[in-house]
N, C-alpha and C positions, 0 to 999 in steps of 0.2 A: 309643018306648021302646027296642025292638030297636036302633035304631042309638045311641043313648046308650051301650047297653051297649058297644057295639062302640065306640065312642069310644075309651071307660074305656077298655079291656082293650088298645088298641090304643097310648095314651097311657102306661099303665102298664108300668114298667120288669122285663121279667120273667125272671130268671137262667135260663143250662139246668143240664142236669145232666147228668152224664157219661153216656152210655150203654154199650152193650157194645164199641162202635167206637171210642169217643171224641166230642170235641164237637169241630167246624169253628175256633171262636172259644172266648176267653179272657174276655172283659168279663162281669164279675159272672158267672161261672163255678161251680158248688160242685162240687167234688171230691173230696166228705166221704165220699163213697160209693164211690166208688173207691180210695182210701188208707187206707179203714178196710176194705178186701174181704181174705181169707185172703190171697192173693198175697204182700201183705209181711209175713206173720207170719213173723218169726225174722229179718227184717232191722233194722240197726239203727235205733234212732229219736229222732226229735231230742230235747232235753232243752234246756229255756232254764234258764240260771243267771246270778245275777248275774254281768256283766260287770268280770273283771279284766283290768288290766295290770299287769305289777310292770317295773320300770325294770332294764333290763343294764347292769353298770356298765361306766362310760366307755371303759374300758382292752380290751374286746373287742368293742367297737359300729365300725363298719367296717374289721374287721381278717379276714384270714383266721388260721387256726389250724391250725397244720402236727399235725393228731391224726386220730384215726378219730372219724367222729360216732358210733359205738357208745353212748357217754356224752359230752352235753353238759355235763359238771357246771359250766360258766362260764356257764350260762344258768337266769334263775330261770325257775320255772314259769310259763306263760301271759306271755311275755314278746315271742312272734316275731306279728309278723301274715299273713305268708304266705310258705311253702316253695314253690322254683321249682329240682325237680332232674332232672339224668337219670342214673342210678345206672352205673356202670361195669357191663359183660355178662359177663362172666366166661368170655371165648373168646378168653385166648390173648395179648391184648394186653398192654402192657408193663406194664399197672399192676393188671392182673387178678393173682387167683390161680387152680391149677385147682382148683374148689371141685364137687362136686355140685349136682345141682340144689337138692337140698331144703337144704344147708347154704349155696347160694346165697340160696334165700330166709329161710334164718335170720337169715343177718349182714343182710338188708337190712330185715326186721320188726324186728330191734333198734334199726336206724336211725328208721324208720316210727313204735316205739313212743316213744321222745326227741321225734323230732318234734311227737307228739300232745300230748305233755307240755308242751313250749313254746311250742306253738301259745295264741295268749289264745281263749277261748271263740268260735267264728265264724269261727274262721282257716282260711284256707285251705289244701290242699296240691295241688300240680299237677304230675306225673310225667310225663317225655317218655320211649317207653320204644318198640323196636322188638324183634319180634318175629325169630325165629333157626331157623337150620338146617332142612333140608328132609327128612331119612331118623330120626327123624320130623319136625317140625316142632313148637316151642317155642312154645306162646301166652302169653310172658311176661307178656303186659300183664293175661291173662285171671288167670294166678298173683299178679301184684301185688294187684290186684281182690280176689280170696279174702282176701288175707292183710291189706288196708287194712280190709275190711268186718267180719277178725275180731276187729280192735283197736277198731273203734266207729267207724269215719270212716265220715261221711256220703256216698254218692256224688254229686255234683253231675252228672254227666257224662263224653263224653269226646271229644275234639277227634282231628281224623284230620287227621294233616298229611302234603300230596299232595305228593309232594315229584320228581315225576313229568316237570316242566320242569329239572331238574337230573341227573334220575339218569342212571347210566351207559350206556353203548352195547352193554356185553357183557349174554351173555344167559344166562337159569339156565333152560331150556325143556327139559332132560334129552330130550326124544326128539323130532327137528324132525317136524312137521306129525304127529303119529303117535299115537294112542290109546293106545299102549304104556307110556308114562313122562312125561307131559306135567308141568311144575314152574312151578309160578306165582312171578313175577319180584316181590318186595314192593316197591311206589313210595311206600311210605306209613310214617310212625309215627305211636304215638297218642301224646295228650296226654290224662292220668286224672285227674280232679279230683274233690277231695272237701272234706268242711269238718269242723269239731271240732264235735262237738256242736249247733250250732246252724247251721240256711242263712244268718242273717241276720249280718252285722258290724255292731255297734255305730262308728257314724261320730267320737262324742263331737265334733261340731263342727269335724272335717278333712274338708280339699279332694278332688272329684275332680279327676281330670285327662286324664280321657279326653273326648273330643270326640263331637258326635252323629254323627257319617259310619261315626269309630270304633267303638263301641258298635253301631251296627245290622252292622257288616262282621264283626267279632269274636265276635260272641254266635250266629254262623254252625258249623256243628260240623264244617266242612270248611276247613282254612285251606292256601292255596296258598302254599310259599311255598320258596324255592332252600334247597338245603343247603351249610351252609359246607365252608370246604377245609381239609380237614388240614393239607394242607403250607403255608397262608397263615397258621394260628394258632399252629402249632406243637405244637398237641398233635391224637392219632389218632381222638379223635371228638368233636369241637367241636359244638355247633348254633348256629344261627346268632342273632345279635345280637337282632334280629326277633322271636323262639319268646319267650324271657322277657320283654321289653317288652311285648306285645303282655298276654302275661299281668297283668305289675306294675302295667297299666291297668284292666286289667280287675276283677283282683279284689285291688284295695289301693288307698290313702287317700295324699297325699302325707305326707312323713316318716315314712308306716309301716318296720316294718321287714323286709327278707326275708333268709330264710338258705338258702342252698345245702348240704347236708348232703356233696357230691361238686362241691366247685366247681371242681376243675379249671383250667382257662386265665383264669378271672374272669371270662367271658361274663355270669352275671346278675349279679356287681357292677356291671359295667360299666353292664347297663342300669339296675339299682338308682340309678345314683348318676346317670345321665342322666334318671331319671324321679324328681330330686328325694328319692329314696329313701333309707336306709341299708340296709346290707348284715352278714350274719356269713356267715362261710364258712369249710369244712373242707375240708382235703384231705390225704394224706400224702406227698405228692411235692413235695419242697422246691423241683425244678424246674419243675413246674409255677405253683410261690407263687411265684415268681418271674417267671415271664411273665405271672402275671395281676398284678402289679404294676403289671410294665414295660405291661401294656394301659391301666393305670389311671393313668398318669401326666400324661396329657393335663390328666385333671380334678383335679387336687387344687390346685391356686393356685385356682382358682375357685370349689371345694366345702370348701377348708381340710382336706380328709382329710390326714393324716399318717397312712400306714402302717406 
């Protein structure tokens, strides 16, 4: 009879449950108990609603738009399926202005809130963002974070990209070998990812297009990978081709759509429209819309874009 029991019990499939450490494994997992504990009280939380799309019309569906994304008004509500930006830093460069911190992060939650707006229920947004200056030291991406979390985006995560086989030879060590002043060299940016209201995307019946090698490499939260070159794209802080592709695999469907809110050189039209994508993009620098054109020329007899 004893080992009967012991059969049963041993044959029967039996979940765990999170404990104070966590659990090893995932398979039939409940975490009911853990996501309902005070911890996230007063963070945001998912909301399922029915799933929209409303259709952009034609005339601004792979175009960039020489305006501030401050207001998207060419875009209906719930119309983008996922944001892939890295917001210009506001130190100095040709396209910055000098703004404050806190009126840095204003113009950019105005951006953040448009975004949410156009995002369709489940969209994603994914921010490449490096942190600045050493007397004291900027933890921008920790500021973005506040200000994404106080508009209702969901955190999904966040990607550290090592960028460490690329970076420079000079050094920022403020005091050699010396307890005195010692200054940590950053080899790294991060990548912030959150969703609209729900973790889940409604597929409605579209392709992925990422690969299994992909997928297990990618869903990794450390991604290695070269920094592009200023002086090869032509504008002063490019990333590289790689960063948003990698993303528009990740978390979008083919023919979804992605918008760059700061697209600059046209790095993620480019990969948009090599991952079968379409694209909307802002930027204010004519000279810039114009190199990312001329990047985008390659593909348009094969993708019929007309820009």
């Amino acid at each position: 009879m004893e080992r009967g029991v012991n059969m049963e019990i041993k044959n029967k499939k039996i979940g765990t449950k999170t404990s104070a450490f966590g659990s090893p494994g995932r398979i039939n997992h409940d975490s009911t108990k853990f996501y309902s504990s005070r911890l996230y009280e007063g963070l945001p939380k998912e909301y399922v609603s029915d799933y929209v799309e409303n259709p952009i019309p034609p005339k601004f569906l792979d175009k960039i738009l020489c305006k501030s994304s401050e207001q998207m008004k060419e875009l209906p509500d719930s119309s983008i399926h996922l944001m892939v930006t890295s917001p210009p830093y506001n130190v100095g460069k040709e396209y910055d202005e000098d703004l404050t911190l806190d009126e840095y992060r204003a113009f950019l939650k105005s951006v953040w809130s448009e975004v949410k707006r156009v995002l369709v229920p489940g969209g994603r947004a994914c921010i490449n963002i490096a942190n600045l200056g050493r007397k004291p030291y900027i933890p921008l991406h920790a500021f973005i974070i506040e200000d994404m979390l106080d508009l209702g985006f969901l955190m999904r995560g966040e990607i550290i990209w090592n960028k460490s086989s690329s970076s420079s030879p000079s050094t920022a060590w403020g005091s050699w070998q010396s307890a005195a002043n010692p200054v940590l060299r950053d080899v790294h940016e991060y990548i912030l990812v959150f969703s609209k209201g729900d973790y889940n995307r409604i597929a409605n019946g579209k392709q992925n297009t990422i690969t299994k090698e992909q997928f297990m490499e990618w869903t990794k939260s450390i991604w290695t990978m070269n920094a592009e070159s200023a002086r090869r794209i032509g504008h002063p802080a490019p990333f590289p081709e790689e960063l948003p592709y990698r993303l528009i695999q990740l978390y979008s469907f083919k023919d979804d759509i992605v918008i760059d809110p700061f697209i600059g050189s046209g790095t993620t039209a480019v990969s948009a429209v090599k991952s079968e994508r379409k694209f909307v993009g802002y930027e204010i620098n004519q000279g810039y819309i114009s190199l990312a054109k001329k990047r985008l020329m390659p593909y348009l007899t094969q993708t019929k874009i007309v820009l």
